[in-house]
C-alpha positions in Angstrom: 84.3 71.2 95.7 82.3 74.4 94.7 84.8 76.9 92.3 86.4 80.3 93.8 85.2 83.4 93.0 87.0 86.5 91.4 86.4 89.7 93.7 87.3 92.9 92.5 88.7 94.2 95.4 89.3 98.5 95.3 92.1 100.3 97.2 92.5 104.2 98.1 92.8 107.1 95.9 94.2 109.3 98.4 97.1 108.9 101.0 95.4 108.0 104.5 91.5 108.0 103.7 91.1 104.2 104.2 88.3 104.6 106.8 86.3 107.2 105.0 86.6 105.4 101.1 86.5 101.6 102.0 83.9 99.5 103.5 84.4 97.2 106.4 83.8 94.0 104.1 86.5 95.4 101.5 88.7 94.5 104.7 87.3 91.2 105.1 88.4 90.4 102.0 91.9 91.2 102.2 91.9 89.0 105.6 90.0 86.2 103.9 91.8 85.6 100.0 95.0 84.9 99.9 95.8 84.6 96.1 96.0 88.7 94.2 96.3 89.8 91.2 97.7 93.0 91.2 99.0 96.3 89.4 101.6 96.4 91.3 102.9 94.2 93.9 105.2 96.4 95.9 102.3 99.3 96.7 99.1 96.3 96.8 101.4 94.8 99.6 101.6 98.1 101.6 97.7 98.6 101.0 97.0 95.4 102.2 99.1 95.8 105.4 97.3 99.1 106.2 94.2 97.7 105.6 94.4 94.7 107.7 97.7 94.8 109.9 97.4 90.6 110.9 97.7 89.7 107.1 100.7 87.1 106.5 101.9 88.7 103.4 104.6 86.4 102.9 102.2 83.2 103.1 100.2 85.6 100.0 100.4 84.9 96.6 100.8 87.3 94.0 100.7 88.2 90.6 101.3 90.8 88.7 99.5 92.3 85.5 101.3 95.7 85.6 101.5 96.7 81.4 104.9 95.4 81.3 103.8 92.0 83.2 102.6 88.9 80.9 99.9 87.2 82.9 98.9 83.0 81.8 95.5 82.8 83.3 94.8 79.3 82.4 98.1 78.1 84.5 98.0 81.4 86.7 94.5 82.0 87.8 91.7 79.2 86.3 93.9 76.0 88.7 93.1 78.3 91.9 89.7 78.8 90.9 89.1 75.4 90.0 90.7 74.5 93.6 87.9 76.5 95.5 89.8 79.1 95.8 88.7 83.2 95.7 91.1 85.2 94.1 91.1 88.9 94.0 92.2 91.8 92.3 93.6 95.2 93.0 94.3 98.0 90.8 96.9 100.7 91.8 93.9 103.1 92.8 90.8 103.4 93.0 88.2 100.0 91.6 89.9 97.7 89.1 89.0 97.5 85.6 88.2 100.9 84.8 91.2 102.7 83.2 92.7 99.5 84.5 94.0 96.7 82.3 92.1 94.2 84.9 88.8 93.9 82.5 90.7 91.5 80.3 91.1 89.3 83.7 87.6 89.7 84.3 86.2 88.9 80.2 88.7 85.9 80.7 86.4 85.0 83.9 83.3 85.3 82.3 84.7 83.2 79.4 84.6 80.4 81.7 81.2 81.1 83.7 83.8 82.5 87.0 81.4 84.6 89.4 82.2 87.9 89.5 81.7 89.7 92.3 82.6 93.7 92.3 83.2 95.3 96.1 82.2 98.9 96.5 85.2 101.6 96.9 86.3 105.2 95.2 86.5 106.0 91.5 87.9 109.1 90.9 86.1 109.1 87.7 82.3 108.5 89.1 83.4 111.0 92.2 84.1 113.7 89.7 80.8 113.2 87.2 79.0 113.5 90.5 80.4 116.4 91.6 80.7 118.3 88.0 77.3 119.7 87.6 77.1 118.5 84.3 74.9 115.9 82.5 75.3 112.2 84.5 72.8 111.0 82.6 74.6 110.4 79.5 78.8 110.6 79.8 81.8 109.1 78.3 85.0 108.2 79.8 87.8 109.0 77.0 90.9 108.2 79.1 94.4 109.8 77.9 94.1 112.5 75.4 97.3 112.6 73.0 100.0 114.1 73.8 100.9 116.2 70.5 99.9 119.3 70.6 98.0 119.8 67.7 96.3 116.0 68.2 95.2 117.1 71.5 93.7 120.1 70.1 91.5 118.1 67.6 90.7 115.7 70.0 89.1 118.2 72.5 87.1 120.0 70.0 86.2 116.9 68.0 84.6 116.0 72.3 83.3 119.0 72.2 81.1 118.7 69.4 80.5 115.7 70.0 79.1 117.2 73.6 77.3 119.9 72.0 75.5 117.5 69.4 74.4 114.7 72.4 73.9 116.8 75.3 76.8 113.8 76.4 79.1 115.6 79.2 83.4 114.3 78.1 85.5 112.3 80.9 89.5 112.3 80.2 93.0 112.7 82.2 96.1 113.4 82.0 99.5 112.8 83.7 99.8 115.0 86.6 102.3 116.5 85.1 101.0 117.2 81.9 97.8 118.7 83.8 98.7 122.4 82.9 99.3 121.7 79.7 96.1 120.0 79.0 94.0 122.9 80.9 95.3 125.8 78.7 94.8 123.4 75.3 90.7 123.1 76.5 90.6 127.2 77.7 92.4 127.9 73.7 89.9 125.5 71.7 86.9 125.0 73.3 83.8 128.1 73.0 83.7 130.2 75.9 80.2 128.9 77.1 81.4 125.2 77.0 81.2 124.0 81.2 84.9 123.0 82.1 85.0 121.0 85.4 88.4 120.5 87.0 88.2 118.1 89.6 91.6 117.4 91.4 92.8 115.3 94.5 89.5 113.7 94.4 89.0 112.2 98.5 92.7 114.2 99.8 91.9 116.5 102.1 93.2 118.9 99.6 90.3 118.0 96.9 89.3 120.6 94.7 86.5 120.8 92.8 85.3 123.5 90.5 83.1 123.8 87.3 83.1 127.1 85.6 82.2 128.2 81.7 86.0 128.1 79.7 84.7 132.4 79.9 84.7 132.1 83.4 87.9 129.8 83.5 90.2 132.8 81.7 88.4 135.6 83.8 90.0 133.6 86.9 93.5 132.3 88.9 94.3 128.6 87.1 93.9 126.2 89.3 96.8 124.3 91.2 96.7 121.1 89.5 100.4 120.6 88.7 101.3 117.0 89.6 98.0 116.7 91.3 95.6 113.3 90.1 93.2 115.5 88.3 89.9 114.6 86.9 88.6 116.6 83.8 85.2 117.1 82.2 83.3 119.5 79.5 79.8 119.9 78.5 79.3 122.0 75.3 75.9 124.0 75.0 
Protein backbone atom coordinates (compact mmCIF):
# COMPACT_ATOMS: atom_id res chain seq x y z
CA UNK A 1 0.00 0.00 0.00
CA UNK A 2 1.38 3.44 -1.22
CA UNK A 3 1.94 5.95 2.19
CA UNK A 4 -0.47 9.02 2.86
CA UNK A 5 0.37 12.28 2.28
CA UNK A 6 0.47 15.42 4.64
CA UNK A 7 -1.65 18.36 3.08
CA UNK A 8 -1.45 21.64 4.43
CA UNK A 9 -4.75 22.53 4.30
CA UNK A 10 -5.56 26.73 4.99
CA UNK A 11 -8.72 28.08 6.50
CA UNK A 12 -10.17 31.90 6.47
CA UNK A 13 -8.81 34.91 7.89
CA UNK A 14 -11.97 36.75 7.93
CA UNK A 15 -15.50 35.85 9.27
CA UNK A 16 -17.71 34.75 6.04
CA UNK A 17 -15.05 35.08 2.99
CA UNK A 18 -14.86 31.29 2.37
CA UNK A 19 -15.88 31.61 -1.34
CA UNK A 20 -13.63 34.58 -2.22
CA UNK A 21 -10.22 33.18 -0.15
CA UNK A 22 -10.48 29.34 -0.65
CA UNK A 23 -10.24 27.21 -3.73
CA UNK A 24 -12.76 24.63 -4.67
CA UNK A 25 -10.03 21.72 -4.18
CA UNK A 26 -9.27 23.21 -0.52
CA UNK A 27 -12.93 21.80 -0.09
CA UNK A 28 -12.15 18.58 -1.59
CA UNK A 29 -9.90 18.07 0.80
CA UNK A 30 -11.88 18.59 3.80
CA UNK A 31 -14.59 15.99 2.18
CA UNK A 32 -11.76 13.56 1.30
CA UNK A 33 -9.17 13.27 4.71
CA UNK A 34 -10.52 12.33 7.57
CA UNK A 35 -7.53 12.35 10.10
CA UNK A 36 -6.51 16.61 11.24
CA UNK A 37 -4.13 18.00 12.93
CA UNK A 38 -5.30 21.10 14.24
CA UNK A 39 -4.70 24.43 16.22
CA UNK A 40 -7.65 24.16 17.68
CA UNK A 41 -10.22 21.59 17.54
CA UNK A 42 -13.31 23.46 18.56
CA UNK A 43 -13.03 26.38 15.67
CA UNK A 44 -11.22 23.69 12.81
CA UNK A 45 -14.59 21.72 13.48
CA UNK A 46 -16.77 24.82 12.73
CA UNK A 47 -14.55 25.64 9.62
CA UNK A 48 -14.83 22.37 8.40
CA UNK A 49 -18.61 22.25 8.66
CA UNK A 50 -18.88 25.63 6.71
CA UNK A 51 -16.77 24.54 4.28
CA UNK A 52 -18.28 21.28 3.45
CA UNK A 53 -21.77 20.89 5.23
CA UNK A 54 -21.93 16.64 4.45
CA UNK A 55 -18.71 16.15 6.51
CA UNK A 56 -19.23 13.43 9.44
CA UNK A 57 -17.34 15.19 11.98
CA UNK A 58 -17.87 12.86 14.60
CA UNK A 59 -16.47 9.84 12.33
CA UNK A 60 -13.17 12.68 12.07
CA UNK A 61 -10.20 12.30 13.91
CA UNK A 62 -8.45 14.91 15.51
CA UNK A 63 -5.56 16.19 17.05
CA UNK A 64 -4.49 18.89 18.58
CA UNK A 65 -1.01 20.84 18.50
CA UNK A 66 -2.41 24.07 20.05
CA UNK A 67 1.03 25.54 22.34
CA UNK A 68 -0.38 23.94 25.34
CA UNK A 69 -1.07 20.54 23.43
CA UNK A 70 1.92 17.73 23.39
CA UNK A 71 1.67 16.10 20.04
CA UNK A 72 3.61 12.10 19.66
CA UNK A 73 3.96 11.99 15.88
CA UNK A 74 5.54 8.59 15.76
CA UNK A 75 2.31 7.00 17.61
CA UNK A 76 0.00 9.99 16.50
CA UNK A 77 0.62 10.74 12.87
CA UNK A 78 3.57 8.38 11.14
CA UNK A 79 0.92 4.76 11.88
CA UNK A 80 -1.83 6.82 9.67
CA UNK A 81 0.60 7.64 7.10
CA UNK A 82 2.09 4.40 7.02
CA UNK A 83 -1.66 3.05 6.68
CA UNK A 84 -2.29 4.94 3.35
CA UNK A 85 -3.75 7.40 4.86
CA UNK A 86 -3.66 11.51 4.05
CA UNK A 87 -3.66 13.57 6.94
CA UNK A 88 -4.06 17.20 6.99
CA UNK A 89 -3.44 20.22 8.80
CA UNK A 90 -5.15 23.39 9.80
CA UNK A 91 -3.91 26.31 11.54
CA UNK A 92 -6.33 28.72 13.33
CA UNK A 93 -6.14 31.24 10.24
CA UNK A 94 -4.83 31.72 7.43
CA UNK A 95 -1.96 28.68 5.80
CA UNK A 96 -0.32 26.50 8.47
CA UNK A 97 3.19 26.79 9.31
CA UNK A 98 3.83 30.27 9.09
CA UNK A 99 3.61 32.08 12.45
CA UNK A 100 2.09 28.61 13.15
CA UNK A 101 3.84 25.96 15.28
CA UNK A 102 2.79 23.40 12.33
CA UNK A 103 6.45 23.56 10.64
CA UNK A 104 7.79 21.29 13.30
CA UNK A 105 4.92 18.72 11.95
CA UNK A 106 6.00 19.27 8.62
CA UNK A 107 10.28 19.06 9.38
CA UNK A 108 9.06 15.80 11.28
CA UNK A 109 7.50 14.76 7.73
CA UNK A 110 10.31 15.47 5.78
CA UNK A 111 12.46 13.55 8.37
CA UNK A 112 10.84 10.53 7.06
CA UNK A 113 10.62 11.27 3.19
CA UNK A 114 6.35 12.17 3.85
CA UNK A 115 5.09 14.10 0.70
CA UNK A 116 4.24 17.37 1.34
CA UNK A 117 1.83 18.83 -0.38
CA UNK A 118 0.87 22.74 0.42
CA UNK A 119 -2.92 23.93 -0.86
CA UNK A 120 -3.28 27.48 -1.90
CA UNK A 121 -5.41 29.95 0.62
CA UNK A 122 -4.91 33.63 2.50
CA UNK A 123 -1.81 34.82 4.43
CA UNK A 124 -2.44 37.77 6.00
CA UNK A 125 1.28 38.23 5.91
CA UNK A 126 1.89 37.83 1.86
CA UNK A 127 -1.65 39.86 1.42
CA UNK A 128 -0.11 42.76 3.30
CA UNK A 129 3.68 42.81 1.63
CA UNK A 130 1.65 42.90 -1.59
CA UNK A 131 -0.42 45.51 -0.83
CA UNK A 132 2.36 47.73 1.14
CA UNK A 133 4.15 49.43 -1.57
CA UNK A 134 7.25 48.61 -0.18
CA UNK A 135 10.17 46.39 -1.29
CA UNK A 136 8.77 42.45 -1.92
CA UNK A 137 11.78 41.64 -3.26
CA UNK A 138 13.72 41.26 -0.19
CA UNK A 139 11.40 41.09 3.35
CA UNK A 140 11.48 39.60 6.69
CA UNK A 141 8.80 38.28 8.73
CA UNK A 142 9.78 39.17 12.50
CA UNK A 143 6.55 37.88 14.25
CA UNK A 144 5.72 39.38 17.94
CA UNK A 145 7.76 42.37 18.89
CA UNK A 146 8.33 42.46 22.88
CA UNK A 147 6.14 43.71 24.84
CA UNK A 148 8.33 46.02 27.32
CA UNK A 149 8.26 49.21 26.40
CA UNK A 150 11.72 50.12 26.09
CA UNK A 151 12.52 46.41 24.27
CA UNK A 152 10.06 47.26 21.81
CA UNK A 153 11.57 50.49 21.15
CA UNK A 154 15.04 48.91 20.40
CA UNK A 155 13.68 46.32 18.51
CA UNK A 156 11.92 48.64 16.03
CA UNK A 157 14.81 50.84 15.46
CA UNK A 158 17.32 48.10 15.59
CA UNK A 159 14.48 46.88 12.14
CA UNK A 160 14.79 49.95 11.07
CA UNK A 161 18.37 50.07 10.43
CA UNK A 162 18.48 47.10 9.55
CA UNK A 163 15.84 48.30 6.66
CA UNK A 164 17.74 51.28 5.93
CA UNK A 165 21.19 49.27 5.56
CA UNK A 166 19.39 46.27 3.08
CA UNK A 167 16.82 48.09 1.31
CA UNK A 168 14.93 44.80 3.25
CA UNK A 169 11.18 46.13 3.97
CA UNK A 170 10.24 44.59 8.20
CA UNK A 171 7.11 42.26 8.71
CA UNK A 172 5.76 41.98 12.58
CA UNK A 173 2.30 41.94 14.65
CA UNK A 174 0.92 42.42 17.53
CA UNK A 175 -2.10 41.41 19.70
CA UNK A 176 -5.08 43.27 18.55
CA UNK A 177 -5.16 44.75 21.51
CA UNK A 178 -1.82 45.85 21.92
CA UNK A 179 -2.09 47.37 18.20
CA UNK A 180 -2.21 51.09 19.49
CA UNK A 181 0.37 50.68 21.58
CA UNK A 182 2.69 49.32 18.99
CA UNK A 183 1.66 52.08 16.29
CA UNK A 184 2.63 55.17 18.52
CA UNK A 185 6.14 53.08 19.71
CA UNK A 186 7.07 52.99 15.53
CA UNK A 187 5.57 56.93 14.91
CA UNK A 188 8.06 57.90 18.44
CA UNK A 189 11.25 55.91 17.18
CA UNK A 190 11.43 55.45 13.77
CA UNK A 191 12.74 58.80 11.23
CA UNK A 192 9.99 60.63 9.73
CA UNK A 193 10.78 59.41 6.11
CA UNK A 194 10.75 55.74 7.11
CA UNK A 195 7.31 54.06 4.94
CA UNK A 196 5.00 52.77 7.74
CA UNK A 197 2.27 50.43 6.30
CA UNK A 198 -0.68 49.44 8.39
CA UNK A 199 -2.55 46.86 7.02
CA UNK A 200 -5.67 45.68 9.09
CA UNK A 201 -8.66 43.25 8.63
CA UNK A 202 -6.79 41.88 5.74
CA UNK A 203 -9.95 40.00 3.34
CA UNK A 204 -13.11 41.58 5.99
CA UNK A 205 -15.02 43.69 4.21
CA UNK A 206 -13.73 46.23 6.58
CA UNK A 207 -9.87 45.80 5.30
CA UNK A 208 -7.85 48.76 5.55
CA UNK A 209 -4.88 49.31 4.01
CA UNK A 210 -2.69 52.29 4.09
CA UNK A 211 1.14 53.15 3.68
CA UNK A 212 2.22 56.58 4.60
CA UNK A 213 5.90 58.12 5.67
CA UNK A 214 5.89 58.00 9.90
CA UNK A 215 5.76 62.28 8.78
CA UNK A 216 2.71 61.66 7.08
CA UNK A 217 1.40 59.13 9.81
CA UNK A 218 1.53 62.16 12.68
CA UNK A 219 0.16 64.77 10.19
CA UNK A 220 -3.05 62.34 10.09
CA UNK A 221 -6.26 60.62 12.15
CA UNK A 222 -4.59 57.12 13.65
CA UNK A 223 -6.01 54.45 12.25
CA UNK A 224 -8.80 52.25 13.89
CA UNK A 225 -6.88 49.25 14.49
CA UNK A 226 -7.85 48.58 18.15
CA UNK A 227 -8.62 44.83 18.50
CA UNK A 228 -8.49 44.55 14.70
CA UNK A 229 -5.89 41.51 13.16
CA UNK A 230 -3.44 44.01 11.93
CA UNK A 231 -0.54 43.50 9.77
CA UNK A 232 2.51 45.98 10.09
CA UNK A 233 5.44 46.88 7.93
CA UNK A 234 8.39 49.68 7.56
CA UNK A 235 10.87 50.37 4.93
CA UNK A 236 13.69 52.87 6.07
CA UNK A 237 15.24 55.17 3.28
Amino acid sequence: MNQGKLYLIPTIIGEGTEEKTLPSFVRDKIKDIDIFIVENIRTSRRFMKKIYKEKNIDSTLFYSYGKHDKLNLEEEFLPHIYQGKDVGIISEAGVPCVADPGSKIVNFAHKFQIEVVPLVGPSSILLALMSSGLNGQNFAFIGYLPIDKSERSRKIKDLEVLSRKTKQTQIFMETPYRNIQLFESVLKVCSKNTKLCIAANITFDSENIKTKTIEEWKLSSPPNIHKSPTIFLIHAR
